[in-house]
N, C-alpha and C positions, 0 to 999 in steps of 0.2 A: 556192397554194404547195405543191410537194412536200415533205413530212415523211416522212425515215425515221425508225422505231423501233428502237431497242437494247436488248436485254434481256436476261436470262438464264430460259431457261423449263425449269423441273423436270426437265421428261419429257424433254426432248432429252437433259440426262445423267444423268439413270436411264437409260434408254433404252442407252447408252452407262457402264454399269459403275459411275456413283457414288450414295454413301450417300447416306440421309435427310438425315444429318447433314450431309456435306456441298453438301446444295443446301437446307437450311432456310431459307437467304435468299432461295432463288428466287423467279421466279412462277409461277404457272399460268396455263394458256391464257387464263380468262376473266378478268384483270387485262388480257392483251394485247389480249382481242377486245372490251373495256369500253374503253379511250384510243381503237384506232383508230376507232370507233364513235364517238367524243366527236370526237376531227379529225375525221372526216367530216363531223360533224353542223354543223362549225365553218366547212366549207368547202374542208379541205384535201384533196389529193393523199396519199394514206397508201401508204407501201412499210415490211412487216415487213421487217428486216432480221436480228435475231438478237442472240446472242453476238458478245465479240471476236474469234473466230474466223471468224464468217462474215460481220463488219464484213470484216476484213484479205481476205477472199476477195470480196466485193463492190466494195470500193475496187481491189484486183488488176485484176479485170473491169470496171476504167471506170466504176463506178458514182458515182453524185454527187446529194446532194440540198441542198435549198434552205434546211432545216434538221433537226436530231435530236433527236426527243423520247428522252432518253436514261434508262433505269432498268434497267442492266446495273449489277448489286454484281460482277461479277469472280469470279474462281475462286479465283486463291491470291496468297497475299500482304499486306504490309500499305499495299500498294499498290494493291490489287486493282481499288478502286473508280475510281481516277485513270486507270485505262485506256485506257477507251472515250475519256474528254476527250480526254487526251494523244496518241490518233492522230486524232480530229478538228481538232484544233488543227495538225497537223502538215499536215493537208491543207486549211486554211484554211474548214473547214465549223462554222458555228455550230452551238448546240446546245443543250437545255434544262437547266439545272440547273450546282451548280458546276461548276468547272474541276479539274482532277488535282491543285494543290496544296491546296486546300479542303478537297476529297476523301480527300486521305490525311492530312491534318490531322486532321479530324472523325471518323475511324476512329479513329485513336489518342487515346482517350480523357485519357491523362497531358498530351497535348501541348494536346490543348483545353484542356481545365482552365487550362494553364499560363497561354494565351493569355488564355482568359475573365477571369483572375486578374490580367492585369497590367492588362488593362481595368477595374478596379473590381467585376467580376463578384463575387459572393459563393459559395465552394464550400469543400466538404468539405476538409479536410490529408489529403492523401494518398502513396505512396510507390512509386515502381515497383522493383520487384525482377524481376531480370535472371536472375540464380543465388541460391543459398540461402543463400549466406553473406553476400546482402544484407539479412537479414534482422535481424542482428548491430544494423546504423545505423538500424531502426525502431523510431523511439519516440512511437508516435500511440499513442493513446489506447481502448482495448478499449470496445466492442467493435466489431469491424471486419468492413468487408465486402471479400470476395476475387473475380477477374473477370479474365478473361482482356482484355489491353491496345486488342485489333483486333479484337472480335469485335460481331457486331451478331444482331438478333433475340433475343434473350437466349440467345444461343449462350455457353455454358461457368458461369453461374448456375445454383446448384443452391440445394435448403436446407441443402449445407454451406457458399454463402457468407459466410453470416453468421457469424464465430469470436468466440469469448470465452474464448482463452488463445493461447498460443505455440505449444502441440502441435497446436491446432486451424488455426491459421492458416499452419505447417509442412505440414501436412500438405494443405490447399486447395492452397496454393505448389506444391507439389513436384505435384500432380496436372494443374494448370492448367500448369506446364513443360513436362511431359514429354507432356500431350495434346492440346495445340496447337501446342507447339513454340513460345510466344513470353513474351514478360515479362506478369508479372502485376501488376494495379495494385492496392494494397492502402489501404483508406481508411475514414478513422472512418464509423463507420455516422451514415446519417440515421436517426433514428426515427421521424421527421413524417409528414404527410401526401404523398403523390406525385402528379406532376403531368405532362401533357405539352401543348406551347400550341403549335399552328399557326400557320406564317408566312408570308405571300405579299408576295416583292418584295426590294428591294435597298436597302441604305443607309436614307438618310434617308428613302425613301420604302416601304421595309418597312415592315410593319403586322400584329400580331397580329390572326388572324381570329376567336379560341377558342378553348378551352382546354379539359381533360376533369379530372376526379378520378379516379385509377386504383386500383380495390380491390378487392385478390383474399381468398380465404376462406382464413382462417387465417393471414393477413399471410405470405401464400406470396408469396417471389422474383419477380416480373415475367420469369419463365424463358421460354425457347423453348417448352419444353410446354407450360406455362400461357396463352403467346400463341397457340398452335395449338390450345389447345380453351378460349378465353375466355369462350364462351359459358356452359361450366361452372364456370370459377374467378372472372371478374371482374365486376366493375360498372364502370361508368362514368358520371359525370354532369358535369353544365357545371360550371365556377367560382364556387362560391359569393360574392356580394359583398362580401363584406366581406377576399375574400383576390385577386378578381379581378386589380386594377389592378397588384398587387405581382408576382404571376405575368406577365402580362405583361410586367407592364417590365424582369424579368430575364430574361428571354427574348429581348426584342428587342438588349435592351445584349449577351449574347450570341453572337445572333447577324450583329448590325453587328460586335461586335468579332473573327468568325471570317472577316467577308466573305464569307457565304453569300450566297447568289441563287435569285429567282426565285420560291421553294416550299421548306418541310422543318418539320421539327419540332423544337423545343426541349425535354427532358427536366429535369426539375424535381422538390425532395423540400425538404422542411423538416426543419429539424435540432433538436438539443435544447430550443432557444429559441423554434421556432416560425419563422427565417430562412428565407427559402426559399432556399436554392443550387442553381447550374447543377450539372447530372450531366453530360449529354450530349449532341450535337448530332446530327441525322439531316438533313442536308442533300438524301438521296437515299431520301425517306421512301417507305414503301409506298403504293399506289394500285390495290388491289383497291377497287371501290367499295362493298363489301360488309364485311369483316373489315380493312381497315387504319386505322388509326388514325388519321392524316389526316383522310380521308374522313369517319370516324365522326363524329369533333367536330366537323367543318366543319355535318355536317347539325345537329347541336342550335343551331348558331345561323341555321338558316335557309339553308345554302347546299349545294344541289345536286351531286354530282358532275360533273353536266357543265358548271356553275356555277364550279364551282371550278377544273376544269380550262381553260376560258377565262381563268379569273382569272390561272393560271399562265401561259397562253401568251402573254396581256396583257403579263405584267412584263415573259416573258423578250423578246418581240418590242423591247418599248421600250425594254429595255438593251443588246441588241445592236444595234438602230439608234442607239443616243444618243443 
């Protein structure tokens, strides 16, 4: 079977004029040369292809493959991620991982929620503010955590998300507007413990494969910094039993109730009570075999990278043939 790859790789735009910041979602080369190394080793036909850009210039050129292992996050946008999907789909080539409306679902944090929530999911109150003067109709509960609406990697968390007044949470708001350029989701903080559980598969045949406990020194933010040098802020260990089965199974409710596929991660925190609620969903989780999160829990309970990543090609093969 030919697989082509989709991705977005750091250096190509450093390389080409942009910030840290703005390719902190990337990958680097050796996430790229670890998959096709794992299709190979699978059996398959592997063509890098790239970015959406040198997708739309390889499609131009007649190009056509049999399927795409797809882990392009997009440039700009809150759409950004739905991309890649949305011109494969226009050219009738399957593909790994959700589709563009999943995609831009699962990026916008307010609208998961909203979804996970009318599915019985258990989550945070929370409130999105647009402009400042939305801040007037919030009347959650102090103290509160602030975060940009579309952002992934712990892009736009800092340790002033955390506020414990009106000036505090003012002033997060007006910095998250004006430096992202999009609405900020404002929401009663979890105090509890955090969590993130792995998922491989679709529907009713989804299946949690694992889960981690996420804990950084000095109950520092889960930030983009903190995730780029983890090594020095966090730990990590499996689900202790006695909280196992509960993680899980809001995880999986979910993410059957976002209609995710294939592979991704479920983000998870326990609130005052001890509840655990959905945060967030990564549909289009990282896959460094080394530093992503995925990977890492997948190994504590026994499962390989290249393990895992048959495990994925397994689902998606079996969903797109029905």
């Amino acid at each position: 079977m030919k697989v082509g790859l989709t991705y977005d790789l750091r250096s190509w735009y450093i390389d080409r004029g942009y910030s840290m910041d703005e390719t902190a979602e990337f990958d680097k080369q050796e996430t790229v040369d670890a998959l096709e190394n794992s299709l190979k080793l699978m059996g398959h036909e592997t063509e890098p292809i790239g970015n959406t850009f040198q997708l739309v210039e390889a499609l131009a050129a007649g190009k056509r493959w049999d399927i795409v292992f797809n882990i392009a996050e997009g440039l700009y946008g809150d759409g950004r991620e739905s991309v890649v999907p949305a011109i494969l789909d226009q050219y009738k080539i399957p593909y790994v991982f959700s589709g563009p409306v999943i995609m831009g679902l699962s990026l916008n944090k307010h609208l998961a929620k909203l979804v996970a929530a009318s599915a019985g999911v258990p989550v945070s109150p929370g409130y999105l503010v647009t402009e400042l003067n939305d801040l007037k109709k919030c009347n959650l509960t102090y103290p509160l955590f602030v975060k940009p609406v579309s952002e992934g990697t712990g892009k736009g968390i800092t340790e002033n998300s955390l506020v414990h007044s009106s000036i505090e949470l003012e002033k997060m708001v007006r910095w998250i507007l004006i430096e992202f350029h999009q609405p900020a989701l404002v929401e009663e903080y979890l105090p509890g413990r955090e969590f993130t559980v792995g998922i491989v598969g679709y529907g009713e045949e989804a299946k949690a494969i694992g889960g981690m406990e996420v804990m950084t020194i000095n109950n520092l933010p889960y930030s983009v910094e903190v995730k780029e040098n983890y090594q020095n802020y966090c730990s990590y260990k499996p689900l202790d039993s006695d909280i196992a089965d509960e993680c899980k199974s809001v995880a999986l409710s979910a993410w059957k109730a976002l209609d995710a596929v294939d592979a991704g991660r479920i983000d998870i925190k326990a609130d005052r009570n001890g509840r655990i609620c959905f945060i967030e969903a990564n549909p289009l989780a990282g896959l460094n075999p080394v530093h992503s999160d995925l990977p890492i829990l997948a190994r504590m309970y026994g499962i390989e990278y290249q393990t895992l990543l048959e495990m994925i090609m397994k689902a998606a093969l079996k969903r797109i043939k029905g």
